[in-house]
C-alpha positions, 0 to 999 in steps of 0.5 A: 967508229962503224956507221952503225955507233955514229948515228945513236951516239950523234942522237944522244949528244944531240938529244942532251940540251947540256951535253958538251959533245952535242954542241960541240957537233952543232958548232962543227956545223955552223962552221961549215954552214959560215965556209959556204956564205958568199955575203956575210952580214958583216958588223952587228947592229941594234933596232935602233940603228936598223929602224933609222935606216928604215927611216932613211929609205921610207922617208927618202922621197916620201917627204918629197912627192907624196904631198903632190899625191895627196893633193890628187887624191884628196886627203881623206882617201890619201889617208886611207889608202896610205895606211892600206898600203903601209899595212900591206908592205909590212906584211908581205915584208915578213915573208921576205923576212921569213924567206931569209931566215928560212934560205939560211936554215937551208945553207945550215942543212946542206952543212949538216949533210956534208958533216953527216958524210964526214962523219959516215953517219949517213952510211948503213941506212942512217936516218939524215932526214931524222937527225935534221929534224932532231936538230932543229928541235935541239939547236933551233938557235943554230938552225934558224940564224941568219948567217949570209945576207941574201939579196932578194933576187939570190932569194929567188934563184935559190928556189924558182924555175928559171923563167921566174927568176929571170922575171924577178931580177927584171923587176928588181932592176927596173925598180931600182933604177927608177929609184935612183932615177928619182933621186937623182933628179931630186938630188940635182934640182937641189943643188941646182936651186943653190946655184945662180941661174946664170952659171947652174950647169946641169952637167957639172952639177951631176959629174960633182954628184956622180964624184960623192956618190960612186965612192959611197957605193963602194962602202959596206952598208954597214960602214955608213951607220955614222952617215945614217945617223947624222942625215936621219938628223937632217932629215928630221929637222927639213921635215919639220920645216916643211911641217912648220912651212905648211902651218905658216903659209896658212895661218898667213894666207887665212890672215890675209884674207887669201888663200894659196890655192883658191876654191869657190867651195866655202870653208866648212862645206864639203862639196862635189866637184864631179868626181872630186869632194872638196872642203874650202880648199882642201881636196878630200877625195878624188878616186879618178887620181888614184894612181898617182898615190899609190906610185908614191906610196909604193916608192916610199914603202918598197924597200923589200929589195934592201930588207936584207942588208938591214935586218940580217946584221940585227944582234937578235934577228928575232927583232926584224919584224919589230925594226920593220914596223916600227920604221913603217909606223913612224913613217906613215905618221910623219907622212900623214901630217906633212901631206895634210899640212901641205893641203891646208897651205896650198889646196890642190895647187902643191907642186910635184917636189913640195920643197920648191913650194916655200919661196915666200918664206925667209931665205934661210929656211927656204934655202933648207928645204931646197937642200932637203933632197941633199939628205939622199945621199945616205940613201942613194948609196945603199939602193945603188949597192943593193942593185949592184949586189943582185946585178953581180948575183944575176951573172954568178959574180962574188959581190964585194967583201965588205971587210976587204979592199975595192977591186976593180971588178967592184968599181966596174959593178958600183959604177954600172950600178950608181951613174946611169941615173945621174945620166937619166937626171941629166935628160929630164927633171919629170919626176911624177913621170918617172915614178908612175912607170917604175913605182907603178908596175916594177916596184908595186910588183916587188912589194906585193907579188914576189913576196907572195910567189918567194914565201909560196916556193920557199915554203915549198922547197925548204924543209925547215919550213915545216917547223916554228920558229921565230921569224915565221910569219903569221900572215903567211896563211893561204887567205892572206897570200891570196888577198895580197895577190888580188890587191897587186892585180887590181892595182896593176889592171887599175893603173894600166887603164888609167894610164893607157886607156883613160 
């Protein structure tokens, strides 16, 4: 068949929604398009699986450090300010969301261009500009489908200048080292507070971490679903004993006529104290500790870097934004009520990881909230895997095959990825520390500027961009980009000054 026959018979095929030929056509495509995928998004999973991974990230820390940050800030601007920042992470999450979506669309042309030439539709002057837009308007289903998992740095290679992209892998790895940092710190002081302080030997206590953590590193994410699940559980009922710890060391505290962190302000009295607003006890406002906040919150709701692993395998990826939301809802409730019952119980006087605050409680519970940060372990694995995954994307290397055996290049990468934090908790157990470097500047950059410059290049550089379809994000105008921009520079410029020069 000559070039001049192909093209108006692909057109009527395509143009006919039922016509058997046209689908089959769009199926050859999508066949080329999976041939090209380095990482597949691997088994399906539902909304409610997705969101209680979402959980897992948000609540992972969260539980942790952000009660010490309230008690900084005060309640009401923590209230505030968490909510800002909750709402800021969500929306520069969909221009991550709508920046997979729109790469993969990508992948799906380049197909087309090869089967185009294939099929010598290109030949004598064809329109292939004209039968991309054809299909995306005929077979958006086939278009826009997110078929590879791309990881947030593989996002930028595929359409930054190189210096950009370079900076943003810095960022990614800092950020996610400074995570893993944290968790390891939690994770050893939780086992340590089980052990007698006779025999707690710190080194032991990480290589016995680093033998569970490592081969969870290995495993796809979608493997740890099982895991995910019984340790969102475990979680829940901590968090519910921290809750209910707060509620009980007041209630007895006021009972007795003491109170855990004491204030000369007289209860029902809202007072200044310099620059701080205080009622009784509780610390309302205090703007000079702000960035102390936001560090925490920026660990707890900066998981721009997993969103990828999460959401690609939805069965609809329709319902991302939804997952998203929904993880992110949950998660501001459940920190809300867990910082002000802390403030209630202990005023300004709640310790950098709140679970150490219970000793005056029975020994079972208190023994649970140590164990609290032992919940990371479905978390840690899945942050260790994301860094390795853009590690082996920043030096061209195929990530592991999540249906296929660990080869010894994926143990090497896994454990690059996985054990230095462990080392880092060895050193040091400065965990507001840690967050106010990595949280402070690298992760609060991943959560608002690189969303903004990947959804801006993205947008730029895609043809399917120009289209609707379902994940594209309706804060993705100018104003809004440009709001968030100037948010993350306030930040960074507020950050640096009370850090440096205050």
């Amino acid at each position: 068949m000559v070039a001049t026959q192909v093209v108006p018979l692909f057109e009527a095929h395509l143009k006919s929604e039922d016509d058997a030929m046209g689908s089959k056509i769009s199926k050859q495509v999508s066949f080329l398009a999976q041939e090209t995928v380095i990482a597949p998004v691997g088994a399906k999973c539902s909304v409610g699986t997705a969101v209680v991974v979402g959980l897992n990230m948000t609540l992972g820390t969260g539980p942790l450090t952000l009660p010490f940050a309230f008690a900084q800030a005060g309640l009401i601007l923590g209230s505030v300010f968490l909510g800002f920042c909750c709402l800021l992470a969500y929306i520069t999450a969909t221009f991550i969301i709508e920046t997979l979506m729109l790469e993969n669309a990508d992948r799906f042309e380049q197909a087309e261009e090869e089967w185009f030439v294939r099929s010598e539709a290109l030949h004598d002057g064809a329109d292939g500009m004209g039968l991309k837009e054809l299909m995306r308007q005929r077979r958006p289903d086939k278009v826009y489908k997110i078929r590879e998992r791309i990881e947030m740095g593989e996002m930028g290679r595929r359409v930054f200048p190189w210096i950009f992209h370079r900076l943003l892998y810095m960022c990614i790895f800092l950020h996610i080292f400074g995570c893993l940092c944290v968790y390891s710190v939690a994770l050893v002081a939780a086992v340590e507070s089980f052990l007698p302080e006779e025999t707690a030997d710190r080194g032991v206590v990480v290589l016995g971490l680093a033998a569970v953590l490592l081969p969870l590193s290995l495993v796809n994410v979608q493997k740890l679903r099982e895991l995910q699940f019984l340790i969102m559980i475990l979680r829940a009922l901590a968090i519910l004993a921290l809750i209910g710890g707060g509620c009980y060391v007041a209630a007895t505290s006021e009972a007795g006529g003491e109170a855990v962190g004491e204030s000369s302000t007289p209860e029902g009295e809202v007072e200044a104290d310099g620059d701080v607003w205080m009622w009784g006890r509780i610390p309302l406002a205090n703007p000079a500790r702000l960035p102390c906040l936001y560090s925490n919150t920026v660990l707890a709701f900066m998981v721009h870097h997993a969103l990828p692993g999460y959401v690609a395998p939805l069965d609809r990826s329709s319902d991302a934004p939804k997952a998203v939301a929904v993880s992110y809802i949950v998660a501001y409730a459940i920190l809300l009520v867990l910082a002000g019952t802390a403030l209630w119980a202990f005023g300004v006087d709640v310790p950098p990881l709140y679970n150490l605050a219970f000793s005056q409680l029975p020994q079972v519970v208190n023994k649970l909230l140590r164990g609290y940060p032992l919940s990371l372990i479905a978390v840690y694995p899945v942050i260790a895997i994301s860094l390795r995954n853009n590690l082996m994307n920043f030096f061209g290397v195929a990530p592991p095959d999540g249906d296929g055996k660990a080869t010894g290049k994926d143990l090497a990468a896994s454990a690059i990825a996985s054990m230095p934090p462990l080392c880092v908790a060895y050193f040091t157990s400065n965990v507001q520390g840690i967050i106010k470097i990595f949280a402070g500047y690298f992760g609060l950059s991943l959560m608002l500027f690189w969303p903004c410059m990947l959804l801006k290049y993205t947008r730029e550089s895609i043809a399917a961009a120009t289209d609707d379809f379902p994940l594209k994000s309706r804060w993705g105008t100018n104003t809004v980009v440009a709001a968030v921009g100037a948010a993350w520079a306030t930040a960074i410029m507020f950050n640096t000054y009370r850090f440096f020069l205050a």
